[in-house]
N, C-alpha and C positions, 0 to 999 in steps of 0.2 A: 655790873652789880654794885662795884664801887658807890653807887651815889641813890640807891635804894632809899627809900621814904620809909621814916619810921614814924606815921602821925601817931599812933598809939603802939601799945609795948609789942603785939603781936600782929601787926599791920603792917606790910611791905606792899610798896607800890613798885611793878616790875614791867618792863619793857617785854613783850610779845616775845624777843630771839632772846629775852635772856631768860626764859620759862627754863633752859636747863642746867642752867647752875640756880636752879633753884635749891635741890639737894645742898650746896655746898655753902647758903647761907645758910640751910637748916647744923649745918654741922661747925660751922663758926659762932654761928649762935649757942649752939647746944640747947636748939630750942625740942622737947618733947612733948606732943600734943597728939590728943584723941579724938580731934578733927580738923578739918582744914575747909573752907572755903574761899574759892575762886571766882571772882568776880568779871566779868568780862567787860569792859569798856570801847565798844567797835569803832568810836569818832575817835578817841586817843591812840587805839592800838594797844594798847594796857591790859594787867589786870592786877588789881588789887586782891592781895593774899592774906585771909584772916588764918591764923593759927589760934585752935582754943587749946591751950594748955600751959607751960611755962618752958623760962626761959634760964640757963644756967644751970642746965640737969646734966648729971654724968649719964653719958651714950654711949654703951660700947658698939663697937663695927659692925657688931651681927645686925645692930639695931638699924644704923646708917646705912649698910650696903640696903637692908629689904625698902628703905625709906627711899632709897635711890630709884631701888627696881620699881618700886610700885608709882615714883611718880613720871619715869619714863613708858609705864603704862597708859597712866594717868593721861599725859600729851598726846601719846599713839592712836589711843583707842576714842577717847574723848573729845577733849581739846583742839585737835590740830582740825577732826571732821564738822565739827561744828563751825569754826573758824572758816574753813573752806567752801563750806557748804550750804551753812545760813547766813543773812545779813541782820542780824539781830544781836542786840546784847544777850550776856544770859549768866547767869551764877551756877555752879556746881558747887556741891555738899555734901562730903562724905567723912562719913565716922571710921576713925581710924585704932587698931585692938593695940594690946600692948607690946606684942612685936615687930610693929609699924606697918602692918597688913591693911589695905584700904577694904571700905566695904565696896567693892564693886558691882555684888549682888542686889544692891539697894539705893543706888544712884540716884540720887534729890536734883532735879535740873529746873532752873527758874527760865523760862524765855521770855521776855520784856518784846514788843513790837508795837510802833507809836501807829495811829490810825492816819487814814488819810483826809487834806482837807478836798471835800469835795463837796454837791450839792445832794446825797443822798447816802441812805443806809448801806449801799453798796460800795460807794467811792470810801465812803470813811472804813471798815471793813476786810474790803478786800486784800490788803496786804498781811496786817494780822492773822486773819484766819488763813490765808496760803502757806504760813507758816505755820501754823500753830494747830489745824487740822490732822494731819497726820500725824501727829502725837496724841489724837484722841483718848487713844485705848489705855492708854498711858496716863493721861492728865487725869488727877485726883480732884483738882478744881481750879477755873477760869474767874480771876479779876478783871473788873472791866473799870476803869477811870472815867473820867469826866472834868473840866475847867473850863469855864467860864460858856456854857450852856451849851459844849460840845463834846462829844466821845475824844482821849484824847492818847490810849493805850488800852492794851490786854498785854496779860500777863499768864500764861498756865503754869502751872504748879505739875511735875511731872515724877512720877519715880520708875527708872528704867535699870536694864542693863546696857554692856557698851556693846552684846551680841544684839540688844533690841534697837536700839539705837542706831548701828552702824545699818541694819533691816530697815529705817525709816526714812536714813540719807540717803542709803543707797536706789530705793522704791517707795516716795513717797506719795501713796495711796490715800486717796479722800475715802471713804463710802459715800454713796448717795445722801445715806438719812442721815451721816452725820451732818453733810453740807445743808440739807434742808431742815434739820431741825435747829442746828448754829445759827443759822439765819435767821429765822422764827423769833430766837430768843434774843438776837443782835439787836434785832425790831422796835423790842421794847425797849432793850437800854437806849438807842438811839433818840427816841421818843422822851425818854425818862429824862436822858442826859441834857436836853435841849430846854429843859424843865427847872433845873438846878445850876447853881452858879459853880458848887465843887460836888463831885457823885462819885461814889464809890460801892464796888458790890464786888459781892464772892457766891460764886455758882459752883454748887458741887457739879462733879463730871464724874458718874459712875459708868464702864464700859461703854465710853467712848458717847453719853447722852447728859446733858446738861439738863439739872434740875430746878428750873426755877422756880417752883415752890417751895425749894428749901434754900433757897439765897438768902446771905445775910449781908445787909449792909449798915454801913456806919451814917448816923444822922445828927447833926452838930446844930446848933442854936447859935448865934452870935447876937449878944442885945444890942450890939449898935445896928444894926440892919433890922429895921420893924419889921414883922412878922416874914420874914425869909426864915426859909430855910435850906441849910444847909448840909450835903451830906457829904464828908471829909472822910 
């Protein structure tokens, strides 16, 4: 932990086994924060650790020991299953009260999974949604990317617990109609994405069905490129 990255004032970049002296930068720092996010980097082994709060606060031990416990939970329950279990990047995000209690009730998980190159809506696809299907019921809503006339990630947006969560790793169940109607809508983006040079889109996901009449996505003009467009 010695040689931790400070690229910004509440940014630590930390090696995978030194996830548990994380507590004891938090208490050389005297850093106090009402949230924390974890970044997962699975090509480095890494995760980058944002604290939202400040730095230089008096902390007494009540506050440090529960800041310990809760993020040896953190590791336990979350962290280490995900790690083990998926091959994806992914971000956790949780708001933390004033007596350094995490919300674990309300767990914010980002899962990033790049798509594949192949010759069809399945090959590109298929990896992503193996992952990212059994969190259906969970996902609030599904980004799909696009670069240079191809699909090139999905990302779902999820808010779980670590008892729903550890229930997903440990048995993860597609349904039918979510797999056929994922599909359906992959269809079009794939179609879409092969269309545009850079695409992007947000598809809500209510109980576990994606709504593509209410997607929004982002559409950029660039004047040096005649009449292209562009959606970033």
């Amino acid at each position: 932990m010695d040689n931790y990255n400070t690229s910004s004032p509440l940014n630590y970049e930390i090696k995978i086994e030194e996830l548990p002296k994380l507590s004891s930068l938090i208490k050389e720092s005297s850093i106090w924060f009402h949230s924390i996010e974890l970044d997962y980097r699975k090509k480095k082994q890494m995760l980058v650790v944002r604290f939202v709060g400040a730095r230089n606060m008096l902390l007494n031990q009540t506050y440090l020991d529960v800041i310990e416990d809760q993020l040896n939970q953190l590791q336990q329950s979350i962290i280490s299953p995900l790690i083990k279990k998926l091959s994806s990047n992914f971000v956790i995000k949780l708001s933390v009260d004033s007596k350094g209690r995490f919300s674990f009730f309300d767990t914010a998980l980002e899962l990033k999974v790049d798509c594949g190159v192949g010759l069809n809506m399945h090959d590109a696809f298929r990896e992503p949604f193996a992952v990212l299907m059994p969190f259906a019921l969970y996902s609030t809503h599904i980004e799909f990317k696009g670069q240079r006339h191809r699909a090139t990630d999905v990302q779902s947006y999820i808010r779980i617990t670590p008892d729903e969560l550890a229930e997903v790793l440990d048995s993860p169940i597609i349904a039918p109609r979510t797999r056929t109607q994922w599909y359906h809508i992959a269809d079009q983006v794939y179609e879409e994405a092969q269309q545009e040079y850079r695409y992007k889109i947000d598809v809500p996901c209510i109980d576990g069905e994606l709504y593509w009449d209410n997607k929004i996505d982002t559409i950029q003009f660039t004047l040096y490129e005649k009449d292209q467009k562009v959606r970033a």
